[in-house]
C-alpha positions in Angstrom: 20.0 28.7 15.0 18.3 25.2 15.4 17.6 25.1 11.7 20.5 26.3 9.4 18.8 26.5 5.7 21.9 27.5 3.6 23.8 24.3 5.6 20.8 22.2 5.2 20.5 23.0 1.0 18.6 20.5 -0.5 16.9 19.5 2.3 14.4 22.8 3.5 11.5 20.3 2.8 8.6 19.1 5.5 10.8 20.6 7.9 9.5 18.9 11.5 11.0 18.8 15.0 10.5 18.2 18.6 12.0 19.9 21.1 12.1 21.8 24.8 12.7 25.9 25.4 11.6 26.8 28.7 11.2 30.5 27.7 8.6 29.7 25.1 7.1 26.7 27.5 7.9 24.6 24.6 7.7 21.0 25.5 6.9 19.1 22.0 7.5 15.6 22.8 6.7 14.1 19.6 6.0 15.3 16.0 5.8 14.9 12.2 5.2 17.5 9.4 1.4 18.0 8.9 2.3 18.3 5.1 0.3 16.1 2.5 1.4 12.5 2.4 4.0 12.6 5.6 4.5 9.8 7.4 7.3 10.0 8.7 7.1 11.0 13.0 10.2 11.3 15.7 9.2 11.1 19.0 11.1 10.8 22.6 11.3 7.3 23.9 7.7 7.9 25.1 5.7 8.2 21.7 1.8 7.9 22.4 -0.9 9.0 20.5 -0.6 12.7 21.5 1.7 15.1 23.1 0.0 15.2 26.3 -0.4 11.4 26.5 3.5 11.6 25.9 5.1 11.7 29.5 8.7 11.5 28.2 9.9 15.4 27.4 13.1 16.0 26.6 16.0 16.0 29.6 17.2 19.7 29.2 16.2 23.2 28.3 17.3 24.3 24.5 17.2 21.0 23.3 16.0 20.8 19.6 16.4 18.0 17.0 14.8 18.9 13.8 14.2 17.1 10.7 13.8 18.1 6.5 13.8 15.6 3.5 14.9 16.1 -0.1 11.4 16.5 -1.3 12.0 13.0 -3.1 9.9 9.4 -2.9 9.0 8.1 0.5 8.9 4.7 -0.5 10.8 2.0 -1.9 12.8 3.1 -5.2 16.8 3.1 -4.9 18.6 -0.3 -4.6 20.5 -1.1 -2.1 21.9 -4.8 -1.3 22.0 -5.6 2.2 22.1 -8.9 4.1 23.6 -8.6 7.0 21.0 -7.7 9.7 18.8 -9.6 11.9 15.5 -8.1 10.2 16.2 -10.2 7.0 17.6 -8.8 3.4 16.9 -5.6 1.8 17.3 -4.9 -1.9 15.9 -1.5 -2.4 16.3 2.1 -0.1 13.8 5.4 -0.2 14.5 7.5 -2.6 14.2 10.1 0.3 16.8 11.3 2.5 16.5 13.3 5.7 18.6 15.2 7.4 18.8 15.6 11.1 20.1 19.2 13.1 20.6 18.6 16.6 21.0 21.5 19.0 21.9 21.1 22.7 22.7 16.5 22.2 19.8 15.2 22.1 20.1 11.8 22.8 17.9 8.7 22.0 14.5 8.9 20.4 12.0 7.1 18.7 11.7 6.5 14.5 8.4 6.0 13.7 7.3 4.9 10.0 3.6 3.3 9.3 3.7 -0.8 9.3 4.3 -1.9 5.3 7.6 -2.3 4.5 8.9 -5.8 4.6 12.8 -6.4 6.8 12.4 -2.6 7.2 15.7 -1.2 8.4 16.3 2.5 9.6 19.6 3.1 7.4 21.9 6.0 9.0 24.7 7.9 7.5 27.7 10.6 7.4 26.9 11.2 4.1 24.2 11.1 1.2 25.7 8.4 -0.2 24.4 4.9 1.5 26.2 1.6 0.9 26.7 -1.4 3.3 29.0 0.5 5.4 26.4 2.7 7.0 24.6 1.6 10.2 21.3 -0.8 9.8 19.0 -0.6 12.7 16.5 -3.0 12.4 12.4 -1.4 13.1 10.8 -4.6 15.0 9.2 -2.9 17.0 5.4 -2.1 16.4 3.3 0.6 17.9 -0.3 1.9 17.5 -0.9 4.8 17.3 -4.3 6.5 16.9 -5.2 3.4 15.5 -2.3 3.0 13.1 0.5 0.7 13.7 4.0 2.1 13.5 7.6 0.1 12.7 9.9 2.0 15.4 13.5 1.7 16.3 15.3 3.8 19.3 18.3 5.6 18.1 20.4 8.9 17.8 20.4 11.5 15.1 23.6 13.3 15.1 24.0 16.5 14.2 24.6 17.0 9.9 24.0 13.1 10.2 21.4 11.4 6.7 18.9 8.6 7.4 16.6 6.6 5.1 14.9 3.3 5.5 15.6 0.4 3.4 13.5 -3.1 2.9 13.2 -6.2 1.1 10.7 -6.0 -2.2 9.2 -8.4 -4.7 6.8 -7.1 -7.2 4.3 -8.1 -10.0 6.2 -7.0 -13.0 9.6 -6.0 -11.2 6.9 -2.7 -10.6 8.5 -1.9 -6.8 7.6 2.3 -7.4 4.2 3.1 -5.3 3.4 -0.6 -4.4 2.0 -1.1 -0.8 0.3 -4.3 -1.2 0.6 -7.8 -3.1 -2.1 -10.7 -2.2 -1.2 -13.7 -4.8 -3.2 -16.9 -3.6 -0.8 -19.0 -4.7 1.4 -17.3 -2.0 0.8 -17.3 1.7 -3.0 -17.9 1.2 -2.9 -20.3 4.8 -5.2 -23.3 4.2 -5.3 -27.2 4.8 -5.9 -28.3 1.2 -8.4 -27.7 -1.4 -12.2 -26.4 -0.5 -11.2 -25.4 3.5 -11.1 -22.0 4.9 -8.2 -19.6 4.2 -7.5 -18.3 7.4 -4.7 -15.6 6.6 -3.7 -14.2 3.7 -0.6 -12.5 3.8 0.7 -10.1 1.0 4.2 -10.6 -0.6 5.5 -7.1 -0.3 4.8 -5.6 3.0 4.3 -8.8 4.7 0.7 -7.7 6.0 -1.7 -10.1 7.0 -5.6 -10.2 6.1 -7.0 -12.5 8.4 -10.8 -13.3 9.7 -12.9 -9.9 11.2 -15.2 -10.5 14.0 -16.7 -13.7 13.8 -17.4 -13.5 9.9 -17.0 -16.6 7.7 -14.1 -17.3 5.7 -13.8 -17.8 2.0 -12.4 -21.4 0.7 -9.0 -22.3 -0.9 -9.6 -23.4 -4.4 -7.0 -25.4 -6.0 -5.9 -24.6 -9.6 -6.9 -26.5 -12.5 -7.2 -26.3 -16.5 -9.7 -24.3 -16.3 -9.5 -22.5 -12.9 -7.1 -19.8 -13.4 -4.6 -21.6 -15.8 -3.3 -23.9 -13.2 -3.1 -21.4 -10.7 -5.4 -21.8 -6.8 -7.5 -18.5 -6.0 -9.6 -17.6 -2.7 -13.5 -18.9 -3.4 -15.7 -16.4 -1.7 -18.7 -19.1 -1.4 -20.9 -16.3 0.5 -22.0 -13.0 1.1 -20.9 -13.5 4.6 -17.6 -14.2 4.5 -14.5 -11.8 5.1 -10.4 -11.6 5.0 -9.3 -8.2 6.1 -7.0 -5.9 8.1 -7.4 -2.5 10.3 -4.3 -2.2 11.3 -2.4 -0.8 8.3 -2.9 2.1 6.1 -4.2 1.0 2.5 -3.5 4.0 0.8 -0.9 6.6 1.7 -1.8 9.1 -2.0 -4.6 11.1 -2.9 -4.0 8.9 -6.2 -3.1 5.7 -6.8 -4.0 2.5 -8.7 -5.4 -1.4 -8.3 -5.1 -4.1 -9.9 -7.3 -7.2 -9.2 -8.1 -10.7 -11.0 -11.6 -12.5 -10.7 -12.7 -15.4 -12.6 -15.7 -15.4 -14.6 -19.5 -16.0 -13.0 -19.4 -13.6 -10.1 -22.9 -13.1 -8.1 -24.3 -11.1 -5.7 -24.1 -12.4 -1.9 -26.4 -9.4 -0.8 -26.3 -5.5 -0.7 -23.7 -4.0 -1.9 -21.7 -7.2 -3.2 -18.2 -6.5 -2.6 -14.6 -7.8 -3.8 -12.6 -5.3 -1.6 -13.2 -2.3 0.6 -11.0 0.3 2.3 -11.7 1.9 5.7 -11.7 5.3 5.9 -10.6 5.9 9.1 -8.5 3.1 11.6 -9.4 5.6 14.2 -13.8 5.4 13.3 -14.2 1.5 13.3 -17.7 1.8 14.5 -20.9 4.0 14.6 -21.4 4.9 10.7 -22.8 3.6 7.5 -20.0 4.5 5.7 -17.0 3.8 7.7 -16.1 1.2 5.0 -16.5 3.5 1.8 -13.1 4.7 1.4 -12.9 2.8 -1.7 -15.4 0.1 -2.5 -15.2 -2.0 -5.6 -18.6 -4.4 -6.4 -19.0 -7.2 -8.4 -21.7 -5.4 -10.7 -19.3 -2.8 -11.9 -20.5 -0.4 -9.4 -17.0 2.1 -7.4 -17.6 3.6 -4.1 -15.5 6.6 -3.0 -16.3 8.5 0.2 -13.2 11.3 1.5 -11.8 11.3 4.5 -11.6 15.0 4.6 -11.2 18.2 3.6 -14.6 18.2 1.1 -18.6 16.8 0.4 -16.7 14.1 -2.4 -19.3 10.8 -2.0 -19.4 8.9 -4.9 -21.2 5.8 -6.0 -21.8 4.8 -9.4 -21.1 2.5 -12.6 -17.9 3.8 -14.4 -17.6 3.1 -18.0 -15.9 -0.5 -18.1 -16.9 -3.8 -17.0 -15.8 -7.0 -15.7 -15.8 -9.9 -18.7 -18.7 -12.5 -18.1 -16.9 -14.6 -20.0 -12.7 -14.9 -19.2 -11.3 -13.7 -16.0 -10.8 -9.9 -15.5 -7.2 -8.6 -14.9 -9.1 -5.4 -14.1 -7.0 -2.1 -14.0 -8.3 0.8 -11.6 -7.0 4.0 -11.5 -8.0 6.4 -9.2 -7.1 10.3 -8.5 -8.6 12.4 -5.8 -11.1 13.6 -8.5 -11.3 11.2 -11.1 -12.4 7.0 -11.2 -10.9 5.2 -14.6 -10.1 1.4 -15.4 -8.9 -0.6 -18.1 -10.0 -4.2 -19.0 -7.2 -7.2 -19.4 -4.9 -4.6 -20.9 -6.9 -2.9 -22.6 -7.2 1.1 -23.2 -8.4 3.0 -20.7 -12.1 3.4 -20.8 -13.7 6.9 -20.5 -12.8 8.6 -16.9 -15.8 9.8 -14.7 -15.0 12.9 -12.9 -16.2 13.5 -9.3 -17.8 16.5 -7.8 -16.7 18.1 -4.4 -13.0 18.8 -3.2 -11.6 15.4 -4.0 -11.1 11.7 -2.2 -8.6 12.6 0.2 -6.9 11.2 3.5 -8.1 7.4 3.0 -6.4 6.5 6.7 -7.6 3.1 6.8 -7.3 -0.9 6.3 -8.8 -2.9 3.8 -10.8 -6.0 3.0 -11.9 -8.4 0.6 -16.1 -9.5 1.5 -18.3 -8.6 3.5 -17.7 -5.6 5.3 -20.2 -6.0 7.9 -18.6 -7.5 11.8 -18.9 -6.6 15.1 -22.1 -4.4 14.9 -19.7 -2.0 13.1 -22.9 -0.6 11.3 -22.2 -1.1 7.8 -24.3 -1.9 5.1 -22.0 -3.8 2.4 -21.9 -7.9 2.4 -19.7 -9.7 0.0 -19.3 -10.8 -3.8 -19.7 -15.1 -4.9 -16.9 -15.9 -6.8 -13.2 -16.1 -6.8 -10.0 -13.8 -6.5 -6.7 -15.1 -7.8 -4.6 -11.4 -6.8 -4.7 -8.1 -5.5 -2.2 -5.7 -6.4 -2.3 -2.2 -4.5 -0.3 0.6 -5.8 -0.9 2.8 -2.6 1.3 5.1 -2.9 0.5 7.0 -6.3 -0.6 6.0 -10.3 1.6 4.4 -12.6 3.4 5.3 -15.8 1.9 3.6 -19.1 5.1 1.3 -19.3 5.3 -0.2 -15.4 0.9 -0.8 -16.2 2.1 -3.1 -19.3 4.4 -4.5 -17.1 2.0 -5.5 -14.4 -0.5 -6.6 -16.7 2.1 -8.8 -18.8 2.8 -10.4 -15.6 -0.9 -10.9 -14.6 -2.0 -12.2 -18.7 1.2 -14.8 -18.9 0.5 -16.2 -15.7 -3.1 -16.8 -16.2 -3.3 -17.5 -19.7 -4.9 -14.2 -21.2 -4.2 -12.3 -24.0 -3.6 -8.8 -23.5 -5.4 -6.0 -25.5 -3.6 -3.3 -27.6 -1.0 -6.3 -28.6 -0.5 -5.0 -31.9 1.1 -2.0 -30.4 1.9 -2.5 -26.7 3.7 -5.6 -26.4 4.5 -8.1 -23.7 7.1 -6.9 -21.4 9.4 -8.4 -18.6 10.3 -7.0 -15.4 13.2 -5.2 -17.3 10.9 -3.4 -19.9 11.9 -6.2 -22.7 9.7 -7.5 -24.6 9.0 -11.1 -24.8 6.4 -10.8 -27.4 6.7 -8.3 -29.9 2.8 -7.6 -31.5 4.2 -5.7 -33.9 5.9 -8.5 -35.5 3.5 -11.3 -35.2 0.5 -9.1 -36.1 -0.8 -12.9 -37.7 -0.3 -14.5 -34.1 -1.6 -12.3 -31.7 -4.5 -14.7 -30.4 -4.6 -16.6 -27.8 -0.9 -16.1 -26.6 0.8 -18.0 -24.2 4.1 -17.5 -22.6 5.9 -20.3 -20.1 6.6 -18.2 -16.6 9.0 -19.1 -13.8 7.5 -17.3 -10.8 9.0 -17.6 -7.1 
């Protein structure tokens, strides 16, 4: 029995497995369940972007090592304090746990989890309890595969043995469930001083970096003033032309999840399709299509582009109900389901959803952008938005609850000088869920609030 389901209770979930039977001319080299949202691939020594390309098998006949999960979140949840690795500190684990059965010793293989997680750590253990004591390997090593890039470390699964991967996470709000990506451009936003190009812009979750596509322009570091984003620097996209952007990482790993993103005032056009961010459908289609870059496409004149990845005729592109303010800046609040486009405006309630026809946006598999999505002769169509982003927030990884939205909005309204709607009821929360302004009790007040933030 290479798969025992009463000893494996609990864990008879996206059950996956490589392994070698002679009998059955079974030779699968590498592998990862084919189930919605799985990640997650184990691989011999030799992982490559297909079996065949694979030219490590395992050493002997009847060797299996297969793999099922607690059916719980693959992605950052469960803290767990560790600082004792070479990868850097980690404060939170997956909430999912997997457990290995390995027939016949098999001995090292490859872990494979998509690029995203900042000091990622492979965490193995005895038990399902994990603590310090358990072994921390640390996933430095990056592979692409079929144009995705993987975090991998080389080690053994013992039979009965538990494994999880742990990393370090900061988050708008304290809001660490579903987040994929952060871009602040007070953070990481690399410049020489006020009005030159930004050359990278690296996010403060993951750790990704956006940096120039092709030969495309880059957009200008703005310093912060009184009234440029309360004091705070944003990236000034001065032209249609100009791009920051990444196709090495997957943007969205959900059928839903949800954006956040804050613009100033007195955005224009810089051409067709004027665009503050895009997704790419595909890492593996770069090339050769109008509409490689129409995963998700949000333009400055209030227009959302959606086109699926598979399984469906889903295409959209259209106005949603909502729009940015013309005269504040927009904390603007997407969120987005496989059917359904809704957002919300500076904290605001939820404006009227517009359903989609067709099976549904599914299987975004690409990177993102902020611009111009046109380099390289790529054949797209969309040039960039004039005007400026101060953050990006990227819940990839499914929507949010009402509470952890207030959250992220209180963070985004106190730090750039914006008072929230709903007030009188929803009020101003921390990263703990207290509030630091109560609406309710200063019904009189609730105008132009301001709260003094210490960020990091």
């Amino acid at each position: 029995m290479v798969w025992d389901r009463t000893n494996n209770t609990g864990y008879n979930n996206n059950i996956f497995g490589i392994a070698r039977d002679e009998v059955t001319v079974l030779n699968q080299k590498q592998s990862g369940s084919i189930n919605t949202g799985q990640k997650l691939i184990i691989s011999t020594t030799g992982l490559a972007d297909n079996n065949v390309a694979n030219t490590t098998g395992l050493p002997s006949n009847q060797q299996y090592l297969m793999i099922g999960d607690n059916n719980l979140k693959q992605g950052l949840k469960t803290p767990l304090s560790y600082s004792g690795g070479s990868n850097g500190q980690v404060n939170f684990r997956f909430e999912a746990i997997w457990k290995a059965q390995n027939t016949g010793n098999v001995g090292q293989v490859t872990v494979a989890w998509p690029k995203g997680i900042k000091n990622l750590y492979l965490v193995q253990s005895p038990d399902e309890t994990f603590d310090t004591t358990d072994n921390f390997t640390p996933m430095t090593t990056e592979v692409t595969i079929n144009g995705v890039t993987y975090q991998t470390a080389n080690v053994t699964l013992d039979n009965g043995q538990f494994f999880t991967f742990a990393g370090f996470g900061v988050a708008p709000g304290g809001v660490v469930n579903n987040l994929s990506y952060w871009y602040r451009a007070d953070k990481d936003a690399v410049n020489t001083g006020d009005g030159t190009d930004v050359t990278a812009w690296t996010d403060q979750f993951s750790g990704t970096t956006s940096a120039q596509l092709g030969t495309n322009a880059l957009p200008k570091f703005r310093l912060g003033a009184a009234n440029y984003f309360n004091f705070n620097p944003g990236v000034n996209f001065t032209a249609g032309s100009q791009t920051l952007g990444n196709i090495n990482v997957r943007t969205f790993s959900e059928d839903s999840y949800d954006m956040f993103t804050l613009t100033k005032e007195g955005m224009a056009s810089g051409g067709d399709h004027p665009s503050i961010f895009r997704s790419l459908v595909d890492n593996a289609f770069l090339t050769g299509g109008l509409r490689r870059w129409d995963g998700l496409g949000i333009v400055m004149d209030n227009r959302i582009e959606r086109l699926s990845n598979t399984g469906g005729n889903t295409d959209y592109y259209g106005t949603p109900a909502g729009a940015f303010s013309t005269t504040i800046p927009s904390i603007m609040y997407h969120t987005f389901t496989a059917l359904t486009t809704t957002r919300a405006l500076n904290g605001g309630a939820n404006f009227a959803t517009t359903n989609h026809s067709g099976t549904g946006v599914r299987n975004l598999n690409g990177g993102h952008l902020f611009g111009n999505s046109q380099f390289g002769g790529n054949g797209s169509d969309n040039q960039g938005f004039i005007g400026n982003l101060g953050e990006t927030i990227i819940y990839g990884s499914g929507n949010l609850t009402t509470a952890e939205r207030r959250k992220v909005d209180s963070y985004l309204a106190i730090k750039y000088g914006l008072t929230l709607g709903q007030v009188n009821t929803d009020h101003y929360l921390d990263t703990n869920g207290n509030t630091v302004w109560n609406g309710a009790a200063n019904t009189t007040f609730n105008n132009n609030i301001l709260v003094c933030l210490v960020m990091i």
